[in-house]
C-alpha positions as CSV (number, residue, x, y, z in Angstrom):
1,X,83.1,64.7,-59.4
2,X,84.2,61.2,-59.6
3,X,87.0,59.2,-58.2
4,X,88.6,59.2,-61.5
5,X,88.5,63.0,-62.0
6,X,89.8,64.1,-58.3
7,X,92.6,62.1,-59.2
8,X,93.2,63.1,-62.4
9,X,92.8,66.6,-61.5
10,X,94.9,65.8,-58.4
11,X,97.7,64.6,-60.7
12,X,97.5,67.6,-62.8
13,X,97.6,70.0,-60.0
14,X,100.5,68.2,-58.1
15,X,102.9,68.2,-61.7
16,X,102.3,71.5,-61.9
17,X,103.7,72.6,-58.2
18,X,106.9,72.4,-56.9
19,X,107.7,76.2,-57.6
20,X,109.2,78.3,-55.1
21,X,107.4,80.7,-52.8
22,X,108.7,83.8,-54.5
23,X,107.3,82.7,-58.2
24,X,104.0,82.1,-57.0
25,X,103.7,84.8,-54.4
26,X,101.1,84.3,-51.8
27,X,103.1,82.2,-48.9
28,X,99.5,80.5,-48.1
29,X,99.0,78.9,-51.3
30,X,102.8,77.9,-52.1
31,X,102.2,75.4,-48.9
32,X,99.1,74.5,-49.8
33,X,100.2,73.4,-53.1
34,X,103.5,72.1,-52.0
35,X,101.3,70.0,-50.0
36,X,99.4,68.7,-52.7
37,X,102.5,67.9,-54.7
38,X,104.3,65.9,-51.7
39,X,100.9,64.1,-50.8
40,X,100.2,62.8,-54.8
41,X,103.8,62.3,-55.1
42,X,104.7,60.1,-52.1
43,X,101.6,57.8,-52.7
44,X,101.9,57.9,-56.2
45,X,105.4,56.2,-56.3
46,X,104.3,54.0,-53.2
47,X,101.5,52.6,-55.4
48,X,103.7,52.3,-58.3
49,X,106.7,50.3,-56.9
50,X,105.9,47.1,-57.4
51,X,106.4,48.0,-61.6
52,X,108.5,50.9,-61.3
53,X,111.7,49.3,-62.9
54,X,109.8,47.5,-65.7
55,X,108.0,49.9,-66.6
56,X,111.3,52.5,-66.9
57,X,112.9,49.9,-68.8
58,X,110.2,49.8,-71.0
59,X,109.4,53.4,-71.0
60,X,112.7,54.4,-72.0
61,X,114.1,51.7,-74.5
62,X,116.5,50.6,-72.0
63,X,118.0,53.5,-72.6
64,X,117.8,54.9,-68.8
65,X,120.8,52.9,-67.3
66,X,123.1,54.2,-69.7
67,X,121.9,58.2,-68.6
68,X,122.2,56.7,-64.6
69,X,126.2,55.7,-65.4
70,X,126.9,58.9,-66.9
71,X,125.8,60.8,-64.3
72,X,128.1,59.4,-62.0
73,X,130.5,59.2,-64.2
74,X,130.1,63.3,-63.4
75,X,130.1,62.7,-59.8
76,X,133.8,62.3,-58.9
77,X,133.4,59.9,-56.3
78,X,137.4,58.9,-56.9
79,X,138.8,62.0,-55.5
80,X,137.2,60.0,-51.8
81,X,136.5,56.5,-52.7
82,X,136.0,55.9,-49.0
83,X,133.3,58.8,-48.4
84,X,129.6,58.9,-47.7
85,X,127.9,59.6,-50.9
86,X,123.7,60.7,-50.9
87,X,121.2,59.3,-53.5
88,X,118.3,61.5,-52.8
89,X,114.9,60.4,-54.0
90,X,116.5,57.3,-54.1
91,X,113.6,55.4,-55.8
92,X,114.6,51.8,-56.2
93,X,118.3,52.2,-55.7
94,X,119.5,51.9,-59.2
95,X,121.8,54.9,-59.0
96,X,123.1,53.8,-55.1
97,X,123.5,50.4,-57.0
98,X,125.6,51.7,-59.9
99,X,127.8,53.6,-57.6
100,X,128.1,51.1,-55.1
101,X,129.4,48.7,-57.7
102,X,132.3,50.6,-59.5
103,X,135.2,49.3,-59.6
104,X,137.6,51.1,-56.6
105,X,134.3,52.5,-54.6
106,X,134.7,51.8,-51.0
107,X,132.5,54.1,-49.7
108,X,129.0,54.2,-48.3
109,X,126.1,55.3,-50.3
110,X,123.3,56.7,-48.3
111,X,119.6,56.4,-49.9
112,X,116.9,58.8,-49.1
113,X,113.6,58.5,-50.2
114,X,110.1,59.0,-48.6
115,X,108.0,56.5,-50.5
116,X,108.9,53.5,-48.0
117,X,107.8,51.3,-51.0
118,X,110.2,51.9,-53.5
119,X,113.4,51.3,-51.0
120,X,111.8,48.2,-50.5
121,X,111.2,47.4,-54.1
122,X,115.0,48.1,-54.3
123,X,116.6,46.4,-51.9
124,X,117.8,43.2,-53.7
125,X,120.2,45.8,-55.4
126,X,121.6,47.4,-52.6
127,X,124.3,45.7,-51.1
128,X,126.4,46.0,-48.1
129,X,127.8,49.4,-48.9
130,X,123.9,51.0,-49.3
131,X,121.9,52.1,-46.2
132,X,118.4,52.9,-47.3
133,X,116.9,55.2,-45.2
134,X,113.0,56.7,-45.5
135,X,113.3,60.8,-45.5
136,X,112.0,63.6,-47.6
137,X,114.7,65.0,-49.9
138,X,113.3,68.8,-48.2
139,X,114.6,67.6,-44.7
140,X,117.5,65.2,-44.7
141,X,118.4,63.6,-41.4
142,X,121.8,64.7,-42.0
143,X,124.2,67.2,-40.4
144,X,125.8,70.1,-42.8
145,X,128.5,69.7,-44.3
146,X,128.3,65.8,-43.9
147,X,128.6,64.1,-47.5
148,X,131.5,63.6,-50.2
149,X,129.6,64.1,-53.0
150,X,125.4,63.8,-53.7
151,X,123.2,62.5,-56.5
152,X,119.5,62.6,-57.3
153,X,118.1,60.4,-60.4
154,X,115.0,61.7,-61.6
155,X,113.9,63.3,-58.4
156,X,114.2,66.7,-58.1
157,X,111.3,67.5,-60.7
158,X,109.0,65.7,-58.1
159,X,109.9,68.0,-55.2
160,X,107.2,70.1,-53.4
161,X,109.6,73.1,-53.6
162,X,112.8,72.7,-56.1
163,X,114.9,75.8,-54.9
164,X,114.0,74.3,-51.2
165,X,115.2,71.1,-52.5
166,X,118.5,72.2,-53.8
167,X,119.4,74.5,-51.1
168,X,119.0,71.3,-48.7
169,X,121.3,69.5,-50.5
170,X,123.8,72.1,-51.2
171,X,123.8,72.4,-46.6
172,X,124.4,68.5,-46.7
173,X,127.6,68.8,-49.3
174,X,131.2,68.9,-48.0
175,X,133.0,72.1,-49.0
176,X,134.0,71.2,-52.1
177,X,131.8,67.9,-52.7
178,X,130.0,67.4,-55.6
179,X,125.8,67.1,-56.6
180,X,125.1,65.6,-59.8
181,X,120.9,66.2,-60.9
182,X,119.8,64.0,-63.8
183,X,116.3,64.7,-65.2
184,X,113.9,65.2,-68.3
185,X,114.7,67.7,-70.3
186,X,112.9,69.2,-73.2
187,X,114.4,68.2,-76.5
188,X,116.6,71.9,-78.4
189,X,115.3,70.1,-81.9
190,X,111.4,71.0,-83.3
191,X,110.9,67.8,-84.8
192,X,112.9,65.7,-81.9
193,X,110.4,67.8,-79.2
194,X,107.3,66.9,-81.6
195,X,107.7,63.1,-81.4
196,X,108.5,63.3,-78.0
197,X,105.4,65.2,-77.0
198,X,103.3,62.3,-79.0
199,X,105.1,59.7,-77.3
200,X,104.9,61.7,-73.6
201,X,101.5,62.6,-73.8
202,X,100.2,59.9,-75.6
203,X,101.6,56.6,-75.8
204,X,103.5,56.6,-72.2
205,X,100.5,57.6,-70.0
206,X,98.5,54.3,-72.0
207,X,101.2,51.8,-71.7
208,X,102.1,53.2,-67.9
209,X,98.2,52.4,-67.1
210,X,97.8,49.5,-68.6
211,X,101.0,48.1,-66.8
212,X,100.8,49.6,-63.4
213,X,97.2,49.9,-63.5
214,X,97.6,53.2,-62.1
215,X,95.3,55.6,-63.3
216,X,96.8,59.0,-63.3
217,X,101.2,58.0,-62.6
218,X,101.8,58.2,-66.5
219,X,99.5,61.3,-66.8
220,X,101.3,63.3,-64.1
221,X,105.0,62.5,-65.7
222,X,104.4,64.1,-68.8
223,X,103.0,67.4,-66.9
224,X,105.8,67.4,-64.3
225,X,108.5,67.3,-67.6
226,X,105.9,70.6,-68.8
227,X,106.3,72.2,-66.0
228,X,110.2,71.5,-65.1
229,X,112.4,74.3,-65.8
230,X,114.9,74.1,-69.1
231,X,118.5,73.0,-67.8
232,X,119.4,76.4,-68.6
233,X,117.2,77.9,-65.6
234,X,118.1,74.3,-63.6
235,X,121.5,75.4,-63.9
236,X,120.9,79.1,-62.6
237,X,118.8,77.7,-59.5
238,X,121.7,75.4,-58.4
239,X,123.7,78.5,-58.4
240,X,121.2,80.3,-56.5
241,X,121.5,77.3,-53.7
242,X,125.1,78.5,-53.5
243,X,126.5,75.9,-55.4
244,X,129.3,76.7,-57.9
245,X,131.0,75.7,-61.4
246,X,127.6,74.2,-62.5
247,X,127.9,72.4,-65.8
248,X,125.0,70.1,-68.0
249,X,125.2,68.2,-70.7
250,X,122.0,67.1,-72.7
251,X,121.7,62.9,-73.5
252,X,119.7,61.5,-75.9
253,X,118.9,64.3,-78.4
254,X,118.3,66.3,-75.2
255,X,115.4,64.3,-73.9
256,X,117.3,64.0,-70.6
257,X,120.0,66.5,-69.1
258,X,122.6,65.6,-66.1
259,X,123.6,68.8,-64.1
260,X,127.0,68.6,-62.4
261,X,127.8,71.8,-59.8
262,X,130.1,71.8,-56.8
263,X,130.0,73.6,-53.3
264,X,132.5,76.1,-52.5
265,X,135.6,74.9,-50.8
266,X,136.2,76.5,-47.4
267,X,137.3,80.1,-48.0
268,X,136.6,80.4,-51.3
269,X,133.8,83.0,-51.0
């Protein structure tokens, strides 16, 4: 097999992990493919950095900074202006930048990722009140109950096990904080989901290769978006972290969706 095809089949087989141990059954192979995803994942976006921005820009009509400010538009970060706010899979800081720069935040935004790379890429945007910081979004170096609120752009479709995931950031939220997940989504309309799937699985993975020159980035983002579950089932797996009052709205004829759930105040349950 060539170079080409271990990667490609590498990129298939990491988009198509991330389930929890109970879906897939046998213990031995949920690791063993949680591995693969975390391993593809991490050097994927460390390879893709240097044209990660442009290429969202691009990829999205310019249409992804207006679905970043909405989502923390849900994230009620002025009931504690002051706090300690978490961008997980911070990426190149666009959401820790957007926060950071409302009007009235005086908080500190805290910005996980574990692709090195991409903080770096970032950084120019951060500012004073973001503290970039390289950690998986499966084991944050962060006590419980230690953030006012949470946020993860685009992130929690690439984790090696989602319901891991949520429940990790559920243990880092304040009683009563708030976690905001915005992520693809597959479009309710027939015809809206038919050009999509054309323009996912056809045009984005040529024009993501040509411009990163990465061979299989493009081709893994429309199988992660396959295999991610509808916001419906999103929206029961936050619950099942033991967060509560989960809402979503779908943006963009429902090509992206931005979940918004809370955990419990002290003595609520």
């Amino acid at each position: 097999m060539s170079a080409v095809d271990t990667e490609r089949r590498e990129a298939l087989e990491a988009a198509g992990a991330g389930r929890s141990v109970a879906e897939v059954g046998d213990r031995t192979g949920a690791e063993s493919s949680a591995a693969v995803k975390r391993r593809y994942v991490r050097r994927m976006f460390s390879e893709i950095a240097p044209t990660y921005d442009l290429l969202n820009r691009l990829l999205s009509f310019n249409i992804d900074g207006r679905w970043r400010r909405r989502a923390i538009d849900m994230l009620g970060w002025e009931r504690r202006p002051r706090g300690v706010y978490l961008d997980a899979c911070a990426g190149t800081l666009d959401m820790s930048a957007e926060l950071s720069r409302r009007p009235g935040f005086q908080g500190t935004v805290v910005a996980a990722d574990f692709a090195e790379a991409m903080l770096r890429a970032g950084r120019p945007k951060g500012g004073a009140a973001v503290q970039a910081v390289v950690a998986d979004a499966l084991e944050l170096p962060l006590g419980n109950d230690s953030v006012d609120g949470a946020m993860v752009g685009f992130g929690v479709r690439n984790f090696a096990d989602i319901d891991v995931g949520l429940r990790e950031l559920a243990r880092v939220l304040k009683p009563g904080a708030r976690l905001v997940v915005l992520d693809c989504s597959a479009p309710p309309s027939r015809v809206v989901r038919m050009v999509y799937q054309v323009y996912f699985r056809q045009l984005l993975p040529l024009v993501g290769r040509i411009v990163s020159g990465h061979r299989t980035a493009y081709r893994y983002l429309p199988e992660s978006v396959a295999h991610f579950p509808p916001a419906p089932e999103l929206a029961a797996r936050l619950e099942r972290a033991g967060l509560e009052r989960v809402t979503y709205e779908t943006l963009t004829f429902g090509v992206t969706a931005v979940h918004c759930a809370e955990r419990p105040a002290a003595g609520s349950r």
